[in-house]
SEDO-174826 format. One line per 5 residues: number of its first residue (from 1); their letters; for each residue x negated, y negated, z negated of N, C-alpha, C. Coordinates in nm, 2 decimals, always signed. Atoms other than C-alpha are relative to their C-alpha. Example, Ala and Ser with C-alpha at 12.3 -4.5 7.8 and 13.67 -1.06 7.14 Angstrom:
// residues 2
1 = as = -0.09/+0.12/+0.00/-1.23/+0.45/-0.78/-0.09/-0.12/+0.00  +0.09/+0.11/+0.00/-1.37/+0.11/-0.71/+0.08/-0.11/-0.08
This chain:
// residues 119
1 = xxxxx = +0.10/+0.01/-0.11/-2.18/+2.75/+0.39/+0.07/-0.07/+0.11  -0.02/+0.04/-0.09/-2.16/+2.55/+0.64/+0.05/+0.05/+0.14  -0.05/-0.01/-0.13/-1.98/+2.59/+1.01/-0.10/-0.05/+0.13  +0.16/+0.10/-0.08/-2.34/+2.51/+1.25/+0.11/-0.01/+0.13  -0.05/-0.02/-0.16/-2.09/+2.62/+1.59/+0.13/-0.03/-0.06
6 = xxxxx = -0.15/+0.05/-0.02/-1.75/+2.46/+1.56/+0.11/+0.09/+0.08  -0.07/-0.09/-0.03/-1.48/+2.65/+1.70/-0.04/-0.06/+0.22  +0.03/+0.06/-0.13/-1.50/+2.60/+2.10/+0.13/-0.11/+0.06  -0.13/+0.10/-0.01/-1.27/+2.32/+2.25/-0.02/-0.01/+0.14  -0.06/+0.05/-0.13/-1.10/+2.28/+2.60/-0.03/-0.11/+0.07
11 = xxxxx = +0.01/+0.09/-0.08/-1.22/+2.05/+2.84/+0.07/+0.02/+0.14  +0.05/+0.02/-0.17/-1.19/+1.95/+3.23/-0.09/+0.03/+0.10  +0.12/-0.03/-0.04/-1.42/+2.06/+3.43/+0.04/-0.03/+0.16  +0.00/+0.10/-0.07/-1.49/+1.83/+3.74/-0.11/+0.03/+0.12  +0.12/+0.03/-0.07/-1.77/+1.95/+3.96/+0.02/-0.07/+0.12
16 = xxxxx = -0.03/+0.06/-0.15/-1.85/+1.73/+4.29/-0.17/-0.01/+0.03  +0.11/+0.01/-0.04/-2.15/+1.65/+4.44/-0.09/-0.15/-0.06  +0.02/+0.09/-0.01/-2.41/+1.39/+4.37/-0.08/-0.09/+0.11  +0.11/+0.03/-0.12/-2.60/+1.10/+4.55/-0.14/+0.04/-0.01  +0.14/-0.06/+0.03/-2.93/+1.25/+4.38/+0.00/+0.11/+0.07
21 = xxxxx = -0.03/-0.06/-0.06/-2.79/+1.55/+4.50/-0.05/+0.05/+0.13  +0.03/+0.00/-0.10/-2.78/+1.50/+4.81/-0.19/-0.07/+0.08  +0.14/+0.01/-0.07/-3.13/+1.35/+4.87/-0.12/+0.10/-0.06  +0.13/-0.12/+0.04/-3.32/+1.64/+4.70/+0.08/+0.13/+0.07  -0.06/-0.13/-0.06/-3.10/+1.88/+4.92/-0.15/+0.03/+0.13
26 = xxxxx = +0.11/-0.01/-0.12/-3.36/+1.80/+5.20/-0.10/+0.13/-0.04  +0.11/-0.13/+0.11/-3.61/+1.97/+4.95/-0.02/+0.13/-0.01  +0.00/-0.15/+0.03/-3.44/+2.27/+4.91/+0.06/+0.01/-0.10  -0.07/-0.06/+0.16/-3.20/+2.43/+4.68/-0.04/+0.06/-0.08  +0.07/-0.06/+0.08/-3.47/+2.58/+4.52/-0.10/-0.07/-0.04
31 = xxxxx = +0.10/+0.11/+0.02/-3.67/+2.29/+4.47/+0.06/-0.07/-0.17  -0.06/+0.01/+0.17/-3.70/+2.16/+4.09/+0.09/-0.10/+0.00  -0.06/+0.05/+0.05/-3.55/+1.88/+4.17/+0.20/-0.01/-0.04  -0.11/-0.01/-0.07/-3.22/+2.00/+4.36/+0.03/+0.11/-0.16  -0.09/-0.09/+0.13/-3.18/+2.28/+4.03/+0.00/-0.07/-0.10
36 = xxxxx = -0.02/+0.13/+0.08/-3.23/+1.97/+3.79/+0.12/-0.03/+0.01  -0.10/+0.13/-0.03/-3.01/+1.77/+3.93/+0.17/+0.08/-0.01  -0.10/-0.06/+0.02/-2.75/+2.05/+3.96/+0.05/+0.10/-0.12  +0.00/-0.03/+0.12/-2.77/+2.18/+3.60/-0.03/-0.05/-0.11  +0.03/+0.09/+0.15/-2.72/+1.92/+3.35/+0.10/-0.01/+0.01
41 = xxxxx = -0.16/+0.06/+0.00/-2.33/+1.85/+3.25/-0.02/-0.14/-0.05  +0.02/+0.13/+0.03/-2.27/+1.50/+3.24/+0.17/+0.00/-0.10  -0.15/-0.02/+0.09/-1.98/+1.43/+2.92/-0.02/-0.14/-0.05  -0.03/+0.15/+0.07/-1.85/+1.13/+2.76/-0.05/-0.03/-0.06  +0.04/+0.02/+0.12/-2.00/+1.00/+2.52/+0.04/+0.00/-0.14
46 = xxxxx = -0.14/+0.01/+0.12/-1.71/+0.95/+2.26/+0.00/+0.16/-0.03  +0.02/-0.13/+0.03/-1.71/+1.34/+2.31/-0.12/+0.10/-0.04  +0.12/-0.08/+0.04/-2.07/+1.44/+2.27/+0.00/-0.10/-0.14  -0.01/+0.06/+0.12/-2.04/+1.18/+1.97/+0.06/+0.08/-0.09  -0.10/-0.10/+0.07/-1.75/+1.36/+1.81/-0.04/+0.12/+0.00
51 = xxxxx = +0.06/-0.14/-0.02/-1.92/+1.67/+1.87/-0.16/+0.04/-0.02  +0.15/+0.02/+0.09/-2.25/+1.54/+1.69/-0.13/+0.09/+0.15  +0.06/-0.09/-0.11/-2.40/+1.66/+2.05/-0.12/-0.10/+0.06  +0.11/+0.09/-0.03/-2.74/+1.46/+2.17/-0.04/+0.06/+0.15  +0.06/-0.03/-0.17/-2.86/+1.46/+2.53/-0.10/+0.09/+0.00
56 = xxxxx = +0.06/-0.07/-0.01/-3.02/+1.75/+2.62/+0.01/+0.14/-0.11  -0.05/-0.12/+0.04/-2.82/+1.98/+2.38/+0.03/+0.09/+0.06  -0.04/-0.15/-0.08/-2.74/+2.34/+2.48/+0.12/+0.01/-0.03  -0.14/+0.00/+0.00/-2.38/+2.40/+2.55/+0.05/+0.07/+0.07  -0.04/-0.15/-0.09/-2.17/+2.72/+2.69/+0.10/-0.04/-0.01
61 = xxxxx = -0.13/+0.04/-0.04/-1.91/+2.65/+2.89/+0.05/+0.15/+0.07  -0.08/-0.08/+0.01/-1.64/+2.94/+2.93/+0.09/+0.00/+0.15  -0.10/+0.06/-0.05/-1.39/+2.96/+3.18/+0.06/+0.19/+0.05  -0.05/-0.14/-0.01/-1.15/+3.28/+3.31/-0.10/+0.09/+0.06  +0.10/-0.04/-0.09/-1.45/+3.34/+3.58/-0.14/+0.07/-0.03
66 = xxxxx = +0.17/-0.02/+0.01/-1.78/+3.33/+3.40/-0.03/-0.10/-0.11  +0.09/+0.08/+0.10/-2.00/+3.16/+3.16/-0.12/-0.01/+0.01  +0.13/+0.07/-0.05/-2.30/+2.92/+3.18/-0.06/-0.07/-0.11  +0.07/+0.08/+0.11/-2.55/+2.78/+2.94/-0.08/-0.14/+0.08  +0.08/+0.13/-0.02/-2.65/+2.40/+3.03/+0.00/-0.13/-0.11
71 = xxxxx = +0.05/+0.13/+0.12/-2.82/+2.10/+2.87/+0.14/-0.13/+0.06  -0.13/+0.11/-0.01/-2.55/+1.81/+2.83/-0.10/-0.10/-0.03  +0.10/+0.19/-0.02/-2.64/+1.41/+2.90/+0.12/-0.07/-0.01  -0.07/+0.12/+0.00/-2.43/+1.12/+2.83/+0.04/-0.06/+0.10  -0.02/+0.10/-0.08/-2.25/+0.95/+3.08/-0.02/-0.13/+0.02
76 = xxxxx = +0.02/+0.08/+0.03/-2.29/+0.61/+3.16/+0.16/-0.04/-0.04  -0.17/+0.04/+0.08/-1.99/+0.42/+2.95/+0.08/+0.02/+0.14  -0.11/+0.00/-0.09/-1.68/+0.43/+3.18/+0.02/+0.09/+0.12  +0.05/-0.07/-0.09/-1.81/+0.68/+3.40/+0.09/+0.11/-0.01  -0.12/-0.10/+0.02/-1.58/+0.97/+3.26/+0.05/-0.02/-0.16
81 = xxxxx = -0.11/-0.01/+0.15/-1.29/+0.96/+3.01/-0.02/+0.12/-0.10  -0.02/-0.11/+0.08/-1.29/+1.17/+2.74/+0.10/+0.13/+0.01  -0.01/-0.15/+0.00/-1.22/+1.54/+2.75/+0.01/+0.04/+0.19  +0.01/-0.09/-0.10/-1.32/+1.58/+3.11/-0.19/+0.00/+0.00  +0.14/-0.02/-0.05/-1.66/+1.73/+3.21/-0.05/-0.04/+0.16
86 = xxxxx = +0.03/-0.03/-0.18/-1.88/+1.69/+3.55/-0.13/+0.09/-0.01  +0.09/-0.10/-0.02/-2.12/+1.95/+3.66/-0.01/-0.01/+0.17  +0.06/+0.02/-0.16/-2.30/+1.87/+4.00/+0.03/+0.20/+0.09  +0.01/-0.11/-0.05/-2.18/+2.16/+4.26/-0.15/+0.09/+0.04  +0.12/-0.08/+0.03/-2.44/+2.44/+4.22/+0.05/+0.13/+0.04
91 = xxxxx = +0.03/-0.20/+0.00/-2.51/+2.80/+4.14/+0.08/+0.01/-0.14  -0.07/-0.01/+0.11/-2.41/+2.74/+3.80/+0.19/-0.03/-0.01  -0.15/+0.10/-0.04/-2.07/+2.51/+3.90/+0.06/+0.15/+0.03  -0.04/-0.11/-0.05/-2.02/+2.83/+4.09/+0.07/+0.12/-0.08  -0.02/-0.13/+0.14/-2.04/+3.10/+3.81/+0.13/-0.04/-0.03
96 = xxxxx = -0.12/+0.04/+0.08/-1.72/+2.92/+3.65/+0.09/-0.02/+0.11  -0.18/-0.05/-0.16/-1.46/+2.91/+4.02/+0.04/+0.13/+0.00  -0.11/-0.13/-0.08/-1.20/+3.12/+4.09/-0.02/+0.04/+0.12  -0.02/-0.07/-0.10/-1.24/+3.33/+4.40/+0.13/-0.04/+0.06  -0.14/+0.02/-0.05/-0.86/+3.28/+4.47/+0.01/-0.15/+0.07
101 = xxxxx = -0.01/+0.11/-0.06/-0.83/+3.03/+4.77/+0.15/-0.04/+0.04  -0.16/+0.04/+0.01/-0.42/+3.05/+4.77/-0.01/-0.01/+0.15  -0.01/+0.00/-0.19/-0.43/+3.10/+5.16/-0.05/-0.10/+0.06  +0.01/+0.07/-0.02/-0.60/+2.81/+5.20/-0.17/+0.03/+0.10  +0.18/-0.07/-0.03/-0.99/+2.97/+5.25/-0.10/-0.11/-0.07
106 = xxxxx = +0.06/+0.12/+0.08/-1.12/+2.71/+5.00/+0.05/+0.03/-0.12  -0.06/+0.02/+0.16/-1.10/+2.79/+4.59/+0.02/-0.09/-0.05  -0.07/+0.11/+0.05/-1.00/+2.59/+4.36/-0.18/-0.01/-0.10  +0.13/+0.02/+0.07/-1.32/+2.40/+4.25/-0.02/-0.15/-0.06  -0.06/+0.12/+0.10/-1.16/+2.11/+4.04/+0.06/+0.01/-0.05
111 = xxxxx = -0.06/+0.05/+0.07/-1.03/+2.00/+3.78/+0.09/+0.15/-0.10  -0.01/-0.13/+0.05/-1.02/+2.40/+3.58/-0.02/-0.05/-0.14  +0.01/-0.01/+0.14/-1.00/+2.42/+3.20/-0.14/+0.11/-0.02  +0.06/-0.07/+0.07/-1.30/+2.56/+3.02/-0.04/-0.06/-0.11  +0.04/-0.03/+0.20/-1.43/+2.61/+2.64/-0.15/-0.01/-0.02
116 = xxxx = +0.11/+0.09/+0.03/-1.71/+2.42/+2.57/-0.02/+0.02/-0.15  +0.06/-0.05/+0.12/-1.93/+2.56/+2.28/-0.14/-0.08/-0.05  +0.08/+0.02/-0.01/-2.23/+2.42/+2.14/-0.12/+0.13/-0.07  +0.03/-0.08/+0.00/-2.51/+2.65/+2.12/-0.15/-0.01/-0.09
């Protein structure tokens, strides 16, 4: 029998803001477009390739904090290297940060390891 869920594999995980982002902020964080826009992971292509993964697959991303189920999309070519993720800062983005701001009053909300499943 076949293996359907692969074992999960380590990525980057990148959240930042976007410029869509920011013009559906007007809207409202509860507006479909502003939860759209901030719950889709954007991945390399080479990596959703290798990972037989098509835009708009379901994919659970892990991390020491929390875990989140979102649809994954293709980057445009050159846009991100392989084995890092981006995830528009959100509600979801959120679920997966550390609390621990190292004295600073700001967590650490880049560039974290999480385990990227498909689902």
């Amino acid at each position: 029998m076949s293996n359907l869920n692969p074992q999960p594999e380590t990525f980057i995980l990148i959240p930042g803001r976007t410029s869509r982002q920011g013009t559906t902020l007007n809207e409202g964080k509860f507006s479909a477009g502003y939860k759209d826009e901030t719950s889709t992971l954007m991945m390399c292509p080479a990596d959703m390739a290798r990972l037989s993964l098509k835009n708009g697959d379901r994919v659970r991303l892990r991390s020491e904090q929390g875990q989140i189920e979102v649809p994954c999309q293709a980057a445009k070519d050159g846009e991100l290297p392989a084995g890092l993720l981006f995830l528009p800062y959100g509600d979801l983005s959120s679920r997966l940060m550390s609390g621990d701001t190292h004295g600073t009053g700001m967590p650490d909300s880049k560039g974290f390891d999480v385990e990227l499943e498909r689902i």
